[in-house]
Steps between C-alpha positions, in 0.01 A plus 500: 500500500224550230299229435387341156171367401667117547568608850280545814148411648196484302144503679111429366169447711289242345131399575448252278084487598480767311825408238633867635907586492574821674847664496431709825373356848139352470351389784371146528745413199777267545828614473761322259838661504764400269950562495522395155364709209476218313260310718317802529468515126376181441204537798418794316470286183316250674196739651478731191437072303239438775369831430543690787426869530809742628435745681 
């Protein structure tokens, strides 16, 4: 079955020393994973607010 956007397992590496989200492996960043795209969403909202860079 093909999953949707809404459906799956997100992943992002954070160092938040250095106010850093990765989207890829990093190491020494912590690793938050997330089921719900939603939730995902809205921690994405919340580091791009505190001004965190993406990488």
């Amino acid at each position: 079955m093909e999953q949707t956007a809404r459906e799956g397992h997100w992943r992002i590496w954070v160092c938040p020393e250095q106010k850093i989200v990765s989207f890829h492996h990093e190491t020494g960043f912590q690793l938050l994973e997330f089921h719900k795209w939603e939730l995902f969403l809205r921690c994405m909202e919340w580091y791009t607010e505190k001004q965190y860079r993406y990488q």
